[in-house]
C-alpha positions in Angstrom: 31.5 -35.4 -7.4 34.6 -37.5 -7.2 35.0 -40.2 -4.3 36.0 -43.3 -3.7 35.0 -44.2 -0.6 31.9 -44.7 1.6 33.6 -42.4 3.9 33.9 -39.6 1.7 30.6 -40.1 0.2 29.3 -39.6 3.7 31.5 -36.4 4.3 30.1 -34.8 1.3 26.3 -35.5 1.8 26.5 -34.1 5.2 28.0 -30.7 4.3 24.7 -31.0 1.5 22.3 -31.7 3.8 23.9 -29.0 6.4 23.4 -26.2 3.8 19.9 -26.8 3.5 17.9 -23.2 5.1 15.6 -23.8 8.2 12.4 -22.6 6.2 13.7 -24.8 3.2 13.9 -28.0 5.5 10.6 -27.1 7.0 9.1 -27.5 3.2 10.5 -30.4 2.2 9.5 -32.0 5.7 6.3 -31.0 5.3 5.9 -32.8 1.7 7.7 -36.2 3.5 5.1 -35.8 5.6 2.3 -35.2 3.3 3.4 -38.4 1.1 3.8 -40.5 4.8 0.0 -40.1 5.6 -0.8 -41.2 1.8 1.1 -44.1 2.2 -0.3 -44.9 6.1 -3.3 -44.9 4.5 -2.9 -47.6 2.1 -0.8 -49.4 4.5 -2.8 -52.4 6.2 -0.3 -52.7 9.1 -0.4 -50.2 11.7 2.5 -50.6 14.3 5.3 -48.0 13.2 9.1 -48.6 14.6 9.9 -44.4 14.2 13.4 -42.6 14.7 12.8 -39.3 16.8 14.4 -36.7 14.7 17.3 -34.4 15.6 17.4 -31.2 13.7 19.8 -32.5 10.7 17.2 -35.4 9.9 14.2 -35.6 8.0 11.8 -34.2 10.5 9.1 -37.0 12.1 7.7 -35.2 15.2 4.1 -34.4 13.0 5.1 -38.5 11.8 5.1 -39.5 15.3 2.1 -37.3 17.0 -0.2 -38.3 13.7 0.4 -42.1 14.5 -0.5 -41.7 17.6 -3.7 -40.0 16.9 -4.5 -42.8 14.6 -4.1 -45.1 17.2 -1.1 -46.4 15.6 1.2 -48.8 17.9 4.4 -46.5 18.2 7.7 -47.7 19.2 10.7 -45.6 19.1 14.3 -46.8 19.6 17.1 -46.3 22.3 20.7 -46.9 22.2 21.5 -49.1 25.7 24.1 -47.5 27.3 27.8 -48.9 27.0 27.0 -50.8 23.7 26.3 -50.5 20.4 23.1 -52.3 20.4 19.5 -50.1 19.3 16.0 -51.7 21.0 12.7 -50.1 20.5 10.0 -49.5 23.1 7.0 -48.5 22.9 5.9 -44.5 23.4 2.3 -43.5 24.1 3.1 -40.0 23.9 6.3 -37.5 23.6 6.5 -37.2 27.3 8.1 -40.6 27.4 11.1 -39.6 26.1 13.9 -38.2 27.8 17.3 -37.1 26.2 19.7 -40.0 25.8 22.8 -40.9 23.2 24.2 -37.5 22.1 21.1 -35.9 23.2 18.8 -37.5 21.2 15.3 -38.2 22.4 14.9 -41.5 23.3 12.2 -44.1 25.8 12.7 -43.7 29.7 13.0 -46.5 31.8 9.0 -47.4 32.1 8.5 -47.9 28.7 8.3 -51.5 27.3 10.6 -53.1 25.0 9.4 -54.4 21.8 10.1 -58.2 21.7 8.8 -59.1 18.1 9.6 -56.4 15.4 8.5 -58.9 12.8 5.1 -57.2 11.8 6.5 -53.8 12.1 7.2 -50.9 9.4 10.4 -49.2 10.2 11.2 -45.8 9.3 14.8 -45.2 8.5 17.2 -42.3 8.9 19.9 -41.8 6.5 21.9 -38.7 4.8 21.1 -40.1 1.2 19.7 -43.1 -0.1 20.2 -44.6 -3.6 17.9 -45.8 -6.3 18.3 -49.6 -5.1 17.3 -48.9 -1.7 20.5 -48.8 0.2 21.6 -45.7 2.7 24.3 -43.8 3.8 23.8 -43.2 7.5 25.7 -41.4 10.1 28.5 -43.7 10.6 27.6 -45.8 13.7 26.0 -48.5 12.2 23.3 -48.8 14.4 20.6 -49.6 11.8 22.3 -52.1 9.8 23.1 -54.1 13.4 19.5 -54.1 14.2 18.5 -55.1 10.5 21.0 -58.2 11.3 19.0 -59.6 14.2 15.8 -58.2 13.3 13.3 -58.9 10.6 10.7 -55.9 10.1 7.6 -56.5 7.8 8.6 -53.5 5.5 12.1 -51.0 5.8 10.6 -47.3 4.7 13.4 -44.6 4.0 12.6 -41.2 4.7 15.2 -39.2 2.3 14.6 -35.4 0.6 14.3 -36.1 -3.3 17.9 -34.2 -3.5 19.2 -36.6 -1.7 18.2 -39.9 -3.7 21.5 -40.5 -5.7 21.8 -43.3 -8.0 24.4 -45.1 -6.3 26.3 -45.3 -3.0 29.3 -47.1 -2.0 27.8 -50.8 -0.1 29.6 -53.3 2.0 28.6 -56.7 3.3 26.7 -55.4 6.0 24.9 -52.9 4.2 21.0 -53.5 4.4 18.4 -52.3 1.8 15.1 -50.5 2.3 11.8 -51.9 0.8 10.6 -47.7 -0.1 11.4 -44.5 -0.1 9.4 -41.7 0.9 10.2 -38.0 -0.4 8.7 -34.9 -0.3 8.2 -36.0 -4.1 7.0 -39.0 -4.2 6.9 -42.6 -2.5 9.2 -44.7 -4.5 8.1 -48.1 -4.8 10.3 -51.3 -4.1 9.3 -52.2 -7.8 11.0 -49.6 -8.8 14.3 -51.1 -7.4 16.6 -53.0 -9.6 17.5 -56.1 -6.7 
């Protein structure tokens, strides 16, 4: 594959990720899954800032619903209408979610904001990752803003092992994840040339 920009990088991995068959994706989330609850379990921290999946993504309904069961704190995030600013809020269950920014899934109005993201694990969204930890995402920037203005304890990629390239086109703003979780594997942030 030839490209030269960021843009074009993005183009391509989102026609890959779109030929990917329904059963096939239901496999491969299944083993992100299976490698999440390892790594929960030897995770100390237990308050999880999650992205509710849409059917492109890398799937985290079971992510979610298993937190909770585990008595996990849970806060998912919503995009506040008119800007281009992403807050999480806390989510006791999936009826607190209602459909928001282009449909996605998102907090209603009673649930409470999350004021200190500080000792949280964040899951993050992406097409493709690279071997260093950075992301191409879906273009809007939303997760590279919040990154800006908000320190998380540990930035946890969820990525199909397809998708983990060795490198992807970065800019200024572009924020690095601390792990990567595949259907494979969890790749350490040791593993990370930084």
């Amino acid at each position: 594959m030839q490209v030269s920009t960021k843009k074009e990088q993005r183009a391509f991995y989102k026609s890959k990720r779109s030929e990917i068959e329904k059963t096939r994706k239901n496999v491969l989330d299944t083993g992100v899954f299976e490698n999440f609850k390892k790594f929960f379990e030897s995770c100390n921290n237990k308050k999880f800032l999650v992205y509710v999946s849409n059917d492109f993504e890398v799937e985290t309904t079971r992510i979610i619903e298993f937190l909770i069961e585990n008595n996990a704190e849970v806060a998912v995030p919503r995009c506040e209408n008119g800007t281009n600013v992403m807050n999480f809020y806390y989510i006791s269950s999936f009826s607190d979610l209602e459909k928001g920014y282009f449909g996605i899934l998102e907090p209603d109005n009673l649930c409470k904001k999350v004021s200190y993201t500080d000792d949280f694990v964040c899951l993050v969204p992406a097409l493709c990752f690279d071997k260093h930890g950075y992301r191409i995402g879906y273009g809007k920037g939303f997760y590279d803003r919040f990154f800006s203005e908000h320190k998380v304890m540990l930035k946890v990629g969820l990525c199909y092992e397809v998708f983990l390239i060795d490198k992807i086109i970065t800019d200024e703003n572009d924020v690095s994840v601390d792990m990567i979780i595949t259907e494979c594997n969890l790749h350490e942030r040791s593993n990370y040339e930084r």
